[in-house]
C-alpha positions in Angstrom: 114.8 187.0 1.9 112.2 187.7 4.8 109.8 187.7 2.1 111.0 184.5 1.2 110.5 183.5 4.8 107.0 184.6 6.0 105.7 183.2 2.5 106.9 179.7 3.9 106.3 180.7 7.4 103.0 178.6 7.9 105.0 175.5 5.6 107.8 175.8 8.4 105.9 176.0 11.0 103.8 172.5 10.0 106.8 170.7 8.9 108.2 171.7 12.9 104.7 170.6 14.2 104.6 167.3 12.0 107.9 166.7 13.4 107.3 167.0 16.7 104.0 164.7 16.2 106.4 162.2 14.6 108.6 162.1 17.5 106.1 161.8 20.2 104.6 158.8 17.8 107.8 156.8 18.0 108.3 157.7 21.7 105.1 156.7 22.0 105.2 153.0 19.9 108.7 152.7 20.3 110.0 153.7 23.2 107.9 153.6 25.5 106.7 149.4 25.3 110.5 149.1 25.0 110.9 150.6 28.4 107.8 148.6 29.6 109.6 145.3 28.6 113.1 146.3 30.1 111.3 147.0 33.6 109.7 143.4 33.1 112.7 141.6 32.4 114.7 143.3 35.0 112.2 142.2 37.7 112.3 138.8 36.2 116.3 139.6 36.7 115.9 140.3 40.0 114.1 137.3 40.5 116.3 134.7 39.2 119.2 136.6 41.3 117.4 136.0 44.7 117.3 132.4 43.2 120.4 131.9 43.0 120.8 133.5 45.5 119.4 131.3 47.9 120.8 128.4 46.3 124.6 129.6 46.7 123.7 130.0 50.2 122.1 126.7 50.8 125.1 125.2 49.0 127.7 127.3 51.3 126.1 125.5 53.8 126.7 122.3 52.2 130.2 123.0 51.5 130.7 124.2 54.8 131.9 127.6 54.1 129.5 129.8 56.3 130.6 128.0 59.2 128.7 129.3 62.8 125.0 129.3 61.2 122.8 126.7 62.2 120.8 126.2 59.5 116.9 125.7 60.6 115.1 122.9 59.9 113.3 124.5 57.3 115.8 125.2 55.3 117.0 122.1 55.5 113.5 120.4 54.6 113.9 122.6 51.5 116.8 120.0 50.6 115.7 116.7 51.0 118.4 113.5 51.4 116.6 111.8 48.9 114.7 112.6 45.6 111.2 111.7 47.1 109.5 111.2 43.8 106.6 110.1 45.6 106.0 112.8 48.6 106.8 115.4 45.1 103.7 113.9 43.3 101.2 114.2 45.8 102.6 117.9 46.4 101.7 118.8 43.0 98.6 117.0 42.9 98.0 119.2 46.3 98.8 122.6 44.8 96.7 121.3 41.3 93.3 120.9 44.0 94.6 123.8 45.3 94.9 126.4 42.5 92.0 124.6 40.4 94.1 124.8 37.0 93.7 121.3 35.3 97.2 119.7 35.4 97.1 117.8 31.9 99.8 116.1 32.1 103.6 116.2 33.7 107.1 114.7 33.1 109.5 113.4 35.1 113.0 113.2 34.6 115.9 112.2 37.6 119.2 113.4 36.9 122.3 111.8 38.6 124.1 115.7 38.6 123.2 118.7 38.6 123.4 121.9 36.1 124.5 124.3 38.6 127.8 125.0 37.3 125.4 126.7 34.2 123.3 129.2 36.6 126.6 129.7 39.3 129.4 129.9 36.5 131.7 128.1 37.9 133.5 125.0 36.7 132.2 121.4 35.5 130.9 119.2 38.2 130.6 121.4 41.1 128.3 120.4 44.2 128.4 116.9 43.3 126.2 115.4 45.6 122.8 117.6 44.9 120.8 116.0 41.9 117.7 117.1 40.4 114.5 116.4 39.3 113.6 117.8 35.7 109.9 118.4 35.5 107.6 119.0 33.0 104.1 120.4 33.3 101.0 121.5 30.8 98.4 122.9 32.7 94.7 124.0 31.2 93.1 127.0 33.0 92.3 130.7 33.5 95.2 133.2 33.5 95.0 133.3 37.7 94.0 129.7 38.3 97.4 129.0 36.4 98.8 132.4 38.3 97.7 130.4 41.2 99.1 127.0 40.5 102.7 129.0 40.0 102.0 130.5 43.5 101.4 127.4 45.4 104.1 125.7 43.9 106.3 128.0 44.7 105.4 127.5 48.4 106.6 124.6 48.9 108.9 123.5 51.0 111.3 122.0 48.5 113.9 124.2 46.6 112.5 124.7 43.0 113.6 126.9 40.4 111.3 127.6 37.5 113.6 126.6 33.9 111.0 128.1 31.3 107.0 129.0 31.0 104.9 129.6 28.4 101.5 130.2 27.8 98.8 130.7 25.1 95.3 131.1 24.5 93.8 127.3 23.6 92.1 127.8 20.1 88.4 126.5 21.2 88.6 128.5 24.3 85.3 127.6 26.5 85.7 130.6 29.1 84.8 133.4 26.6 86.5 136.5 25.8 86.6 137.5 29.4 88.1 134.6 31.3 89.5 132.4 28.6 90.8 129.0 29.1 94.5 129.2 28.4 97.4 126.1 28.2 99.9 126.3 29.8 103.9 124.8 29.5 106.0 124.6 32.7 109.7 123.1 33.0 111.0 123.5 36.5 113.5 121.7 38.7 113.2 120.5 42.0 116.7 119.6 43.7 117.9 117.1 46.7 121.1 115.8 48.4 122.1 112.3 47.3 122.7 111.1 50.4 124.6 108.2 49.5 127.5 110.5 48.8 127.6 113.1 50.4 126.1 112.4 54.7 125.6 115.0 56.9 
């Protein structure tokens, strides 16, 4: 039997060592972009909670609920009684100069309600008088002027939230391999108190 053994000692001993290459490979490949993506999407988590955070607590305030804060006048401005279309235009036309990303083209879209129930869970219809503006971007740029354009918009005063966002190389790209030009896709939402039904 132990001759046996130390005949196929050098076979055991590479089948152990293979094995041991074979599970470093898949921690390696497998693994270890897995856990790359899970830390990304739990910042991106983290994110849209602080979103939502700050829109239950701009809509406790609405509803009255945190009664004894004042409410500054920026948060407030973050809100506006109306949907000023116009003052949003020349906001993104500001952060487009701005960021130096090419703003291709962008949609429009006023909604008499709001989808808030979705992103709060609660029930159908809740915070009636807060509507929203449903926008849609496509930007042309490098990966930080479009980085940029985000940034800036996200300055604003206004509340936005950012719905989806995607981006891809365009297929002529005149930047080179280096800096290449990139289009990107942007659906946000920008919300305001109707102030016909609901007056301060």
């Amino acid at each position: 039997m132990m001759e046996r053994m130390n005949r196929y000692r050098s076979v055991i001993v590479l089948a152990l060592l293979l094995g041991f290459v074979l599970l470093f490979a898949f921690y390696s490949l497998g693994l270890s972009p897995a856990l790359g993506k899970l830390d990304e999407q739990s910042r991106e988590l983290a994110q849209i909670e602080a979103e939502k955070q700050l829109l239950q607590n701009k809509l406790d305030e609405m509803k009255g609920t945190t009664e004894g804060q004042e409410s500054s006048d920026q948060e407030w401005d973050a809100l506006p009684q109306s949907d000023l279309a116009d003052q949003l235009i020349l906001d993104v036309r500001a952060v487009t100069a701005r960021s130096e990303a090419t703003l291709k083209s962008i949609d429009f879209s006023l909604t008499q309600g709001n989808e808030l129930n979705l992103m709060l869970k609660e029930q159908e219809g809740v915070y009636p008088y807060i509507h929203e503006i449903k926008m849609n971007a496509e930007l042309e740029g490098t990966v930080s002027q479009i980085e940029s354009w985000m940034q800036e918009l996200e300055m604003l005063p206004r509340l936005m939230k950012v719905d989806s966002f995607n981006i891809q190389r365009r297929s002529e790209s005149a930047g080179g391999d280096n800096n290449p030009v990139m289009t990107a896709t942007l659906v946000f939402t920008s919300y305001y108190e109707a102030v016909s039904e609901n007056t301060k």
